[in-house]
N, C-alpha and C positions, 0 to 999 in steps of 0.2 A: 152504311154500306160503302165500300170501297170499291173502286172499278181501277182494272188496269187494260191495259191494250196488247192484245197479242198480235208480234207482228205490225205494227201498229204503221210504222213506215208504206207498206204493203196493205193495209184496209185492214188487220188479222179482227179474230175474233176478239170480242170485248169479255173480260173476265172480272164476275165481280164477287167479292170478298165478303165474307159476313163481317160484322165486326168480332173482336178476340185478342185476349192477351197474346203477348208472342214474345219467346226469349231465345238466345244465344246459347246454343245446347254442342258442348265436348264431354263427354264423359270419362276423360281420361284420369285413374285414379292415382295412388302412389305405386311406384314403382313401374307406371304406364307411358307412354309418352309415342306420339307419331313420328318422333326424330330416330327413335329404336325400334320403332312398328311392332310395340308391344302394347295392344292392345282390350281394351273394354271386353270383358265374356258377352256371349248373347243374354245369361242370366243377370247379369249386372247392366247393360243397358236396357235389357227387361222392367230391372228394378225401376231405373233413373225415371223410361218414360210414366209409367206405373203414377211414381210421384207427381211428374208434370200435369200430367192429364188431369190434374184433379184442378189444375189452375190456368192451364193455357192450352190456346189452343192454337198457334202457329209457333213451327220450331224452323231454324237457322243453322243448316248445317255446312262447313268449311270445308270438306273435300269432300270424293268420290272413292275412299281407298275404304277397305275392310271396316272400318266404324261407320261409316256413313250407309256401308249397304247393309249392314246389319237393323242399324235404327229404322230403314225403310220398309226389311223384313219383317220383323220386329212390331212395329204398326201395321201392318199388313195381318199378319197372324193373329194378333190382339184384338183385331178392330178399333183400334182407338182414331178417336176422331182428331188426328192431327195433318194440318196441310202442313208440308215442310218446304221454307228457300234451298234449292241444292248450289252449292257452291265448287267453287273451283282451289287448289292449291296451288296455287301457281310459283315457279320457282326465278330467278332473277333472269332475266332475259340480257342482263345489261348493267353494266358495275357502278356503283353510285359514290362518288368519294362525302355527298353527305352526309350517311347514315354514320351516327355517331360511334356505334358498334364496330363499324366497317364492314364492307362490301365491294372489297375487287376482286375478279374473277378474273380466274384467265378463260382464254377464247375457248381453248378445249370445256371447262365446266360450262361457260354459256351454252356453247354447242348442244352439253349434254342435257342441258337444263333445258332448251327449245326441243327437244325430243321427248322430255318426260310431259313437258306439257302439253305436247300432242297427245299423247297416251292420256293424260287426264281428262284434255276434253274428250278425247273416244267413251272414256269411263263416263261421263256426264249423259253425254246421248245418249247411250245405253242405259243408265239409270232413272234418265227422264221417262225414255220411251216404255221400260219394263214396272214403272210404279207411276203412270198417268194420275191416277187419282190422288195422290200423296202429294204429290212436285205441283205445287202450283206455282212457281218461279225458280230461274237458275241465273245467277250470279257469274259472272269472268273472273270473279278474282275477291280478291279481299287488302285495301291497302297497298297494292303495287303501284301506284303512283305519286303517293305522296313523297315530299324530299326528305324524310329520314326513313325511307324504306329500305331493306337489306333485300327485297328482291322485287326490285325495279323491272317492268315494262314497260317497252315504248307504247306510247297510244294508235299510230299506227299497228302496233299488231294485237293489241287488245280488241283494234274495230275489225281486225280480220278475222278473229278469233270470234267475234259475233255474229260475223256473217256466216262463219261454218257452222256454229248454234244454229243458225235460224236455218239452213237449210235443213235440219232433222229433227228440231225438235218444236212443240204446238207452245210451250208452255211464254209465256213474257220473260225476257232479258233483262237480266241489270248489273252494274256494276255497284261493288262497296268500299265504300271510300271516304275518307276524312271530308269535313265540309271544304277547307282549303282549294284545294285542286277542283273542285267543279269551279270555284268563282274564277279560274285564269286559264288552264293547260285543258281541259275535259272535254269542251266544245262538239270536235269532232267525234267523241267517243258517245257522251247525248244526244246526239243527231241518230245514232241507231239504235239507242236502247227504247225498250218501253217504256222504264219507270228510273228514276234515281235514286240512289238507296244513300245516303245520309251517318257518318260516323261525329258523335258530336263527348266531346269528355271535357267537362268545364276543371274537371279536380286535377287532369293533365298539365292545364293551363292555367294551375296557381291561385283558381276561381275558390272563392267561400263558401258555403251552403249561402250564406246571405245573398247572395247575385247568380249563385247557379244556374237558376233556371232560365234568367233575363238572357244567359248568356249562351245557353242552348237554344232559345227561342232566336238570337241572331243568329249562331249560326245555321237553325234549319230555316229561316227565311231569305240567309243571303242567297241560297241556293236557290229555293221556290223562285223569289223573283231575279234570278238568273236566265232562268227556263219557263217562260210564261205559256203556259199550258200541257207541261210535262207534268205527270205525276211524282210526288216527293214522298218517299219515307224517310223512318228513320232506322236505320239496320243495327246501330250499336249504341247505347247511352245506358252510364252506370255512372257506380261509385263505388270505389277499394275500400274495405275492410281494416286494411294493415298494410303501412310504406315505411322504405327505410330509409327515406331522404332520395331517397332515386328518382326524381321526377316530380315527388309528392310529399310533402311536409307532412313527419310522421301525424303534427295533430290534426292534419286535415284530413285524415284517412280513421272511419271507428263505424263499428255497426250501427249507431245513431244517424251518423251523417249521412250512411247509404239510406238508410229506413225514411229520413227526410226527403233525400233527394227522388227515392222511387213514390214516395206519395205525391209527391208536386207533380214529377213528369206524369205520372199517370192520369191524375186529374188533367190537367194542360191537353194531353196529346187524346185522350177517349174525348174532351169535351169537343176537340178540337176537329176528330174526327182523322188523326195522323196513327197511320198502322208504324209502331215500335216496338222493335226487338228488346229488350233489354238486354245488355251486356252482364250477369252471364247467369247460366243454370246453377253451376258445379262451380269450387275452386278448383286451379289445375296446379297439383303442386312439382310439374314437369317445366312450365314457366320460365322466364330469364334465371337471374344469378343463380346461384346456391343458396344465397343468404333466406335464410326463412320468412322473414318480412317483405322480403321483395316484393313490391305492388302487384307485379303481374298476375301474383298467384291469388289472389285473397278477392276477386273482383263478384263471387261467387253469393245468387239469395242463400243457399246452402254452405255448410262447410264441405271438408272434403269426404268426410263419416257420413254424409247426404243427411246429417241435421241441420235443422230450421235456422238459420241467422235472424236476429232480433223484426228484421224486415219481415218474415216468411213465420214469425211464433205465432201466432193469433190463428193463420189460416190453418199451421200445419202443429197444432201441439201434441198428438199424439207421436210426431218423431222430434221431439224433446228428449235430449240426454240427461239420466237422472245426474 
């Protein structure tokens, strides 16, 4: 059993969690993408949860735009028993000359980018409020603070941004985020959340399957013991399929390596008693470059055909491609 704190600043109510698998759910397919807001049919994210369902039972969704209220509806209509984290898209508040990609805006796109995220969190409270039973957490964000982010917010207004949450909505707050930035910059932004939510990728980080785990285990306790009495998830931890030197040494990326790395975590973090998302449902092959290996795209227990990856054969061989 997992307990989180609603409102928690304020006495809120205590909410507790059964335990359950939980993964990182985009169902964007080919030729789909949120950057062209062409997306998911209701029959195709139909299908996707269909599949989940037979294995997990908390889903982690990144914005409030037309795929996200679909999955809500979608579980709703179906009855399936899935609680979902609702997340926020939040767009750059603020120009960052770190992000390797690059990210300088002018004042005018900031401007317009702190208006759309108004709009988003409207979209949020209203989704929390209209699917109570489904939302059992809602997120400010995903990565906007870490130093190679391309859409940077200040942490003053991500805690503003929580305190408009908490005025409408019942459910627990959290932010998600690389482990980095809670150990130094986060402070004031943990002081109002309920829970912390935990982004940990050893294979990012040049990590072997041989130390992988040792090295997610630091970094979801540099946090824990950051925050002595805050509750800790872990909201993203995976491993790619297929790199093309971008980040990840092509041989450090193959269906074996993920199939290792999600037995360890899972054993670790069920015995452990740590509620983790896995990073990710689906491949997205809308993702960084063009290049077909690109890591971004491949991080998927499925391919993009929504067949079984060597990790997911065992549970799921009836969707085995002949």
């Amino acid at each position: 059993m997992f307990d989180l704190l609603a409102g928690e600043a304020s006495g809120g109510a205590r909410v507790r969690l059964e335990p359950g698998n939980a993964i990182c759910y985009s169902g964007y397919r080919e030729g789909q993408s949120p950057v062209t807001r062409v997306y998911p049919s209701r029959e195709e994210i139909r299908e996707d949860l269909l599949i989940l369902a037979r294995n997990w039972r908390y889903l982690r969704l990144y914005d409030c735009g037309p795929h996200a209220e679909i999955v809500l509806d979608v579980i709703r209509a179906e009855a399936l028993d899935f609680k979902v984290m609702l997340g926020l898209d939040m767009a750059a508040e603020m120009s960052n000359p770190h992000c390797p990609w690059g990210a300088r805006f002018s004042d005018e796109t900031l401007a317009a980018n702190r208006l759309a995220n108004a709009a988003e969190v409207r979209r949020l409270i209203d989704l929390a409020g209209r699917y109570p039973g489904i939302v059992f957490s809602v997120s400010v964000g995903n990565e906007a603070s870490v130093e190679w982010t391309d859409h940077m917010v200040p942490v003053d207004s991500l805690v503003a941004y929580v305190a408009e949450i908490r005025r409408a909505v019942r459910q627990p707050i959290t932010f998600c985020e690389n482990y980095v930035p809670w150990t130094y910059k986060l402070e004031p932004l943990a002081e109002v959340l309920d829970f912390i939510a935990v982004h940990t990728y050893p294979a990012w980080e040049y990590r072997s399957i041989r130390d992988a785990l040792e090295y997610t285990k630091q970094n979801y306790y540099s946090v824990v013991e950051r925050y002595p009495g805050k509750p800790v998830v872990i909201t993203e931890a995976g491993w790619t399929t297929a790199a093309n030197g971008r980040g990840i040494d092509p041989h450090n990326a193959s269906e074996e390596l993920q199939a290792s790395y999600y037995e360890q975590l899972m054993e670790w973090t069920s015995g452990a008693g740590i509620l983790t998302f896995v990073f990710e449902a689906f491949d997205e092959p809308w993702k960084g470059s063009a290049d077909p290996l690109e890591p971004e795209k491949h991080w998927g227990l499925f391919n993009v055909d929504r067949s079984p990856k060597q990790v997911m054969r065992n549970l799921y061989s009836d969707l085995v491609r002949p």
